[in-house]
Structure formats: structure tokens, C-alpha cells
N, C-alpha and C positions, 0 to 999 in steps of 0.2 A: 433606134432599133430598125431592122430592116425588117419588115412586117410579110415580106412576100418570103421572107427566106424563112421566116416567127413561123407564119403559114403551114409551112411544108413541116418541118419539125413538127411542129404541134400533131401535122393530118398522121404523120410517121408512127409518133409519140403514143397517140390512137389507136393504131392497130395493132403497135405491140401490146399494148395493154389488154387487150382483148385477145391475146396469143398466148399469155401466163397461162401457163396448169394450174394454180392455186391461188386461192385469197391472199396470201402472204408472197408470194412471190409479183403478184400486181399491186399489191400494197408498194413494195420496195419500188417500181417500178414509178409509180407515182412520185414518189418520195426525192427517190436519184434523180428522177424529170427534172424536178422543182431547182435544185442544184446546179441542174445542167443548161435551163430555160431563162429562169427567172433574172435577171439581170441582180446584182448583190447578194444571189442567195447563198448563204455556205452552210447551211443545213436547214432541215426539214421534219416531219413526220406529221404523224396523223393522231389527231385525239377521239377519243370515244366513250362515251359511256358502255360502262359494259355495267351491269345487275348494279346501280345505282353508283360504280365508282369510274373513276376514269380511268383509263386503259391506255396508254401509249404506244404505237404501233410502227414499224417499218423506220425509227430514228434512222437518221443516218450521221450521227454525233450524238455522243453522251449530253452534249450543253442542253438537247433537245427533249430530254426526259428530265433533267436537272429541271427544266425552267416550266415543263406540267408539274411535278412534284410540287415545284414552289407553288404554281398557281393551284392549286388543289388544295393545298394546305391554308394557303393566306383566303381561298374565297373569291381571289378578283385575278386580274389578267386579261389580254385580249383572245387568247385561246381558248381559254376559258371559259370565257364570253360566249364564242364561237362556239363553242362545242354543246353548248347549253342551250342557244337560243333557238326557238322555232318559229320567232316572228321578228319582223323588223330588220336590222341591218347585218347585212350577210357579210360583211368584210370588216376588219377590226385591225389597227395599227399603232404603232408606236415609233415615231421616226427616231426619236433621240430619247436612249434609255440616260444618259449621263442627265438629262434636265428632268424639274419637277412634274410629276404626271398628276393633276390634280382625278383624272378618272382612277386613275391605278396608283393612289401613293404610296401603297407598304410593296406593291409586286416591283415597280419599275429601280429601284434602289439596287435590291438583292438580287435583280435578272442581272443588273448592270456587274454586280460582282460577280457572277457567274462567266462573265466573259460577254454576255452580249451587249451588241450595242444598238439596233432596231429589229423589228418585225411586225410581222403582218399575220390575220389571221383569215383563214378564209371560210365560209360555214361549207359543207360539202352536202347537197341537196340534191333529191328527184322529184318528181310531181309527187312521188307516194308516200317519202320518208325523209327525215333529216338523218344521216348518216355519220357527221361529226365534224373536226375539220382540220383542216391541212394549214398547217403553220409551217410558216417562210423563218427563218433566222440570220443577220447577218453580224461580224463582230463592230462591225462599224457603225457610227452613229450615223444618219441620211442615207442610208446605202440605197433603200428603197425610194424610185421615184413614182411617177403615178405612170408612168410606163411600165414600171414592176410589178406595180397593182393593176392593171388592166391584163397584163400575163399572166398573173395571178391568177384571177378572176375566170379566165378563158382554160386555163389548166385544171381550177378546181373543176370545172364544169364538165370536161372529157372525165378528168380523175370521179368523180362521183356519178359515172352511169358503167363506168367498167369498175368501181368498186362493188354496186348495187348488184351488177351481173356476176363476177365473184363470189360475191356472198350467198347470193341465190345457189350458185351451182354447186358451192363447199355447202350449201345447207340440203341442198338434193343430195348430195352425194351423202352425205350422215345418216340424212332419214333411209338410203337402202341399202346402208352399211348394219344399221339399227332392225331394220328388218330383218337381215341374214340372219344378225345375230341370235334375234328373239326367237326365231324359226329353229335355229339350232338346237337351244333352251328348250325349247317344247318338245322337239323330237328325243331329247334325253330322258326328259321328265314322262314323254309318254312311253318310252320302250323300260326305264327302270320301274316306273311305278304301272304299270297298265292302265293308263288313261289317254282320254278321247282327246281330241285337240284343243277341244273349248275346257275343257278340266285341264289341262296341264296349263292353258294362258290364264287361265281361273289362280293357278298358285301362283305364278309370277306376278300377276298384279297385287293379289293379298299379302305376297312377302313386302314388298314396294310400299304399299301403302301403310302395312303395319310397321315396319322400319325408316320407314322416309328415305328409303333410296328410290333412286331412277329407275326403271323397269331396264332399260339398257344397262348398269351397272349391275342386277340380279343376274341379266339373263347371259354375263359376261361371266360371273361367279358362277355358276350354274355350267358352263361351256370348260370352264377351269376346274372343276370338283367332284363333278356331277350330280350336283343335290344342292338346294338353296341350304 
């Protein structure tokens, strides 16, 4: 690999990333990188735990959600791995899905009929948070050299601080999205019913809590109906 040319790409790679309008559209951006970078890569995406399940993001092939599912289901996997761990070994491989895998013996079979034939997993980290992680896929057996994994490696690591920043700013942008909204709710609630501000956010949280909905899911019904 020509490392000055890896270089440039990568520093490029960078800035686009941090150019996305949206979590999802840097997600994909990460993903298609990987593709486009990684020396054997023919698909990608990103794992995640979302509310204790795993969540696959930004595939960029179906094999790529086919092969979380499986590892989801079975337990084991190197993505898997990856996606789960917060200590210890931040890269997870599999060169040749065709041979016995004594770490992963029921995943590496059934990946193998899925169409793959190696990968790699990468954990995606910041100093503040484990994030999830970025798997490489390729149909070939040995496609990944440790050239691929040191690209890898150097990809997840751009990829997992413009993801953290992503997420940050789709999570800013909710929390005053969710404001507006509440603020709407209350002005309904105090011009139908005649109450003060702190009595109309008084009935939105008592519906919320007596119902187990989200106070943003009330105050959306409320914007919709005019009346919880």
C-alpha cells in the first residue's frame, strides 16, 4: 500500500466526515470509506447496542446485516465481540471462514454460507464512551492482510470521533426540537384550560408518568388534539 497516498485519503476522508448534516448520513460515510479504503473490503457497517439489543447501521450490503443477525442469535462472532466489549482487545478477525474456528465454532460455518469469506472487527472508541463497532467483510477467504487491519484500525479511529460528534449534535438537535415542542403543549394547555405555566408542565408530566409515555410523545398528542 502506498501509505503517503493511505495518508491523504484518510486526512480527506476526515473532513468529509465531519461535513455530514446528520448521524446517518456520517454513518454511511464511514461505511462506504471502509469499501473504498480498506484493501479486500466489499462491505461494511457499524454494530451497536441500542436499549440492550443490537442495532445494525449504515450496511452497505445485505450479507452485512445477515451476518449481526446470525451473530446475535448464536451469541458469538467477532463483531459481536466487538460490539460488546469495553476492555481488552479492540480488533477481532477471521481470515478464513471456510476453516474451523475453534473461538467461533457454530458463527463461522453459517457466516461461510452466507457468502462470506473473512472479516474483521473493529471496536469504535473515545476516551469517554465505547460506541460499537465497524466490521470489514470480504467474500474471499485471506482477503484481509495485516495491512487491512492496520487501515482498519486507523479508519475506525477517525470513524469513532466524527461518529461521537454526530451523535452529540443529532442528540442537541432532539433535546430543542423536544423543547419547542413541550413549550407548544403548555401554551395549548394554558390558553384552553387557564393555567399558569408551571400547572400546564404540571399536567404533562402527570399524564407521562401515569401512562408511561414520554413527556415529548404527550406533548406531541397534545400539539395534535389539543387535550392530553
Amino acid at each position: 500500500m502506498d501509505w503517503g497516498r493511505f495518508a491523504q485519503q484518510m486526512a480527506s476522508m476526515a473532513r468529509d466526515l465531519l461535513a455530514q448534516d446528520s448521524l446517518a448520513a456520517t454513518l454511511e460515510r464511514i461505511t462506504a470509506s471502509a469499501t473504498e479504503l480498506v484493501d479486500g473490503c466489499d462491505a461494511a457497517g457499524i454494530l451497536v447496542l441500542h436499549d440492550k439489543r443490537d442495532e445494525t447501521l449504515a450496511p452497505t450490503h445485505p450479507m452485512v446485516t445477515d451476518s449481526d443477525r446470525l451473530q446475535e442469535r448464536l451469541g458469538e462472532g467477532p463483531c459481536f465481540d466487538a460490539a460488546h466489549s469495553s476492555h481488552g482487545e479492540r480488533v477481532f478477525r477471521i481470515s478464513d471462514l471456510t476453516s474451523e474456528q475453534q473461538r467461533w465454532p457454530a458463527y463461522a460455518p453459517q457466516a461461510h454460507k452466507l457468502g462470506l469469506g473473512s472479516m474483521m472487527g473493529f471496536l469504535l472508541f473515545t476516551e469517554d464512551e465505547d460506541l460499537g463497532a465497524l466490521n470489514l467483510y470480504s467474500r474471499r477467504p485471506g482477503a484481509f492482510t495485516a495491512t487491512s487491519e492496520t487501515a482498519g484500525v486507523l479508519l475506525a479511529s477517525h470513524a469513532a470521533v466524527a461518529f461521537s460528534a454526530a451523535r452529540t449534535h443529532a442528540q442537541m438537535e432532539q433535546a430543542v426540537a423536544t423543547r419547542h415542542i413541550i413549550g407548544e403543549a403548555m401554551g395549548i394547555l394554558m390558553d384552553a384550560r387557564h393555567l399558569t405555566e408551571e400547572q400546564a408542565f404540571a399536567v404533562l408530566r402527570q399524564y407521562s408518568q401515569e401512562h408511561n409515555i414520554k413527556l415529548r410523545e404527550v406533548a406531541r398528542r397534545v400539539c395534535e388534539s389539543g387535550t392530553v
